[in-house]
N, C-alpha and C positions, 0 to 999 in steps of 0.2 A: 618422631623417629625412635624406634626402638632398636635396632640391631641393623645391619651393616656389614657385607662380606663382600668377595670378587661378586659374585654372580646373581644377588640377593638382596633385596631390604626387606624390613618387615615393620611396617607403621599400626599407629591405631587413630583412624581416623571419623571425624562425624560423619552420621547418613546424609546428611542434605549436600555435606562437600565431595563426594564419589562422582557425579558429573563431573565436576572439575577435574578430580584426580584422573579419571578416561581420559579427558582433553590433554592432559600433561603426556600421560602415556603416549597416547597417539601421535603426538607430536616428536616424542624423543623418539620409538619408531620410526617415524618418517626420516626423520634426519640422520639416524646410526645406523636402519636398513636390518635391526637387529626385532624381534619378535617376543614381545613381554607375557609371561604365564601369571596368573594369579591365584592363591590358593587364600582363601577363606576359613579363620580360626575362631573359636567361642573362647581360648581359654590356649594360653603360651604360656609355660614355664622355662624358664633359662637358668641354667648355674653359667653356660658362657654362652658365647655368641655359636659357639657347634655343639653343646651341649644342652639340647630342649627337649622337651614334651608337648604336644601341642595336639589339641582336638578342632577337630574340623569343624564347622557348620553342620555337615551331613552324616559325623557322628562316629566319622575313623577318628584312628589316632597314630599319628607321627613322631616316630622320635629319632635320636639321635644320640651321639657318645655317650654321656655316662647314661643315659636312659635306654640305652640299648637293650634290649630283651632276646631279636633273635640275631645272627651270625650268620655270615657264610661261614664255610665247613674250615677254612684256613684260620680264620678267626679266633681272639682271645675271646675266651670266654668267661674269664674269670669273676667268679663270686656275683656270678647270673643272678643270684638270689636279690643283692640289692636295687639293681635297677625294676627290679618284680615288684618287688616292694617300695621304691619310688612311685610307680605308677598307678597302682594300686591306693595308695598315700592321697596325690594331687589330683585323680583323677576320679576315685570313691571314697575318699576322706576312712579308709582301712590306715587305721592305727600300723607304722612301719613294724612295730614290737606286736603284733598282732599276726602280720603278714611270716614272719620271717621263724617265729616258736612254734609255729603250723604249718611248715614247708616240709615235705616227704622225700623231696628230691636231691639224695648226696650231689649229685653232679653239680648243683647249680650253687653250692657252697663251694667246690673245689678252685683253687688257684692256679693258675702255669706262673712259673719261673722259668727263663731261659737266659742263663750267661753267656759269655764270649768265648771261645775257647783258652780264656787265658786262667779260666775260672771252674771253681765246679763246688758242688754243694755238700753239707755236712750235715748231720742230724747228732745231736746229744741228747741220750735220753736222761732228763734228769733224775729219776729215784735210782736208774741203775751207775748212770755215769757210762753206757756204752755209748761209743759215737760210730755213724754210719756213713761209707761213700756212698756218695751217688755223683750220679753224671751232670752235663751241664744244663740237662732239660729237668726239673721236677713240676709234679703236682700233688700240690697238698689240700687241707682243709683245714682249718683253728681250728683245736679239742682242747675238751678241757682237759685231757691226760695224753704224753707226746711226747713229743721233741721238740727242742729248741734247735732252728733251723738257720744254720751260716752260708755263708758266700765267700768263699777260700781260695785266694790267690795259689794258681800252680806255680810250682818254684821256680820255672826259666819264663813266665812273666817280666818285662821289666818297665811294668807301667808303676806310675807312682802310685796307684789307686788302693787302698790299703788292703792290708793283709787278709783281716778278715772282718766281715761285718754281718748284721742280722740281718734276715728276710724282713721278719715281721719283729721291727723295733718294741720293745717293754717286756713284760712280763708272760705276752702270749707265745704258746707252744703248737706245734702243727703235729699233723697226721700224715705223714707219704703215703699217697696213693696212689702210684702210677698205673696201676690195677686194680678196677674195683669192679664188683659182680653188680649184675642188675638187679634192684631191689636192695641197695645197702642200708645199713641203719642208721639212722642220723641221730643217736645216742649218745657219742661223744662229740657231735661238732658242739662248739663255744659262742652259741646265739649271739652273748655280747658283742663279740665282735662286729658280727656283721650288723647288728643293730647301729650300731655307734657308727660305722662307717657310712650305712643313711643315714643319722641323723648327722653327722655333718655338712653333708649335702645339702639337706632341708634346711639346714639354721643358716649356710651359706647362702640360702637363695630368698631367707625368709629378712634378714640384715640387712641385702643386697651385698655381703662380701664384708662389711663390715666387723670387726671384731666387738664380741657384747663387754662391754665394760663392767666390772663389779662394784656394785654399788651401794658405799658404807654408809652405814645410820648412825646417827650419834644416839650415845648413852644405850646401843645393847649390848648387849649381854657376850661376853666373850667367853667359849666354853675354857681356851687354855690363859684366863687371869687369875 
């Protein structure tokens, strides 16, 4: 047994035991009155149990939450880029850092944010120090030159949720874009980011979820002794 939901399993079983496995089927159909599908993989990838990529036998490919590539139109869509480069990754062994410094398309770097109305967003630019409203919906992109972008409690708020906090926690800065023309340049977006945010994906499914431990050698060499 590999995975396990309301409506679903997904085993990896030997050829010669699949006769048997029909037999099981057939049987629990008979008895629940309910009608079993089967779909045949070469090759499953899971960060969770709704989170896969998986290729068929006959050579589609399925995916799922963070693997997701295309949306319906209501749809976040945000930082389209890395599950591009997910797939591309587990499915043509295309380097994530490869995929993602050779994408042309702003859109599929851009982010949506959408706060509650009790909230609404802030931009500081740091070499100038000006700061920007904006409403409770933005979308941005990581640059390496920008804004540092908050989440700002309106004053007749009376959640405890705090006053203000950052979109994108560290050191990284955004671009608002609420408008952007066809054909942008992807000149300032900040590769790193979205590198980093697949390769945590990948080391999380590469572990199994595990955290990698650091692992000290006796007698080397310490650069700060």
């Amino acid at each position: 047994m590999i995975s396990a939901n309301t409506d679903g399993v997904t085993i990896k079983i030997k050829k010669e035991l699949i006769p048997l496995m029909h037999k099981l089927n057939d049987w629990w159909c008979e008895i629940t009155q309910y009608e079993l599908e089967r779909t045949d993989y070469s090759k499953i990838i899971f960060s969770t149990v709704n989170d896969y990529l998986a290729t068929m036998t006959n050579g589609e490919i399925k995916k799922k939450g963070d693997f997701l590539t295309d949306f319906e139109l209501h749809k976040n869509k945000s930082a389209r880029v890395v599950p591009i480069a997910l797939e591309h990754y587990f499915v043509h062994g295309t380097p994530v850092e490869h995929t993602i410094r050779n994408h042309t398309n702003l859109y599929d770097f851009c982010i949506r944010q959408k706060a509650s109305r009790s909230f609404h967003y802030e931009g500081t630019n740091r070499s100038t120090g000006e700061t920007t409203v904006y409403n409770k919906l933005i979308r941005y992109y990581v640059s390496n030159t920008g804004d540092k972008i908050f989440k700002v409690k309106n004053p007749e708020c009376q959640t405890r949720a705090a006053a203000i906090s950052q979109v994108e926690a560290g050191e990284w800065v955004c671009k608002v874009c609420n408008f952007l023309p066809k054909n942008a340049s992807v000149d300032n977006v900040n590769y790193d980011y979205y590198i980093e945010k697949a390769n945590r994906i990948v080391t999380k499914i590469k572990t199994e979820g595990k955290r990698i431990k650091t692992v000290f050698i006796p007698n080397q060499l310490n650069l700060f002794e």
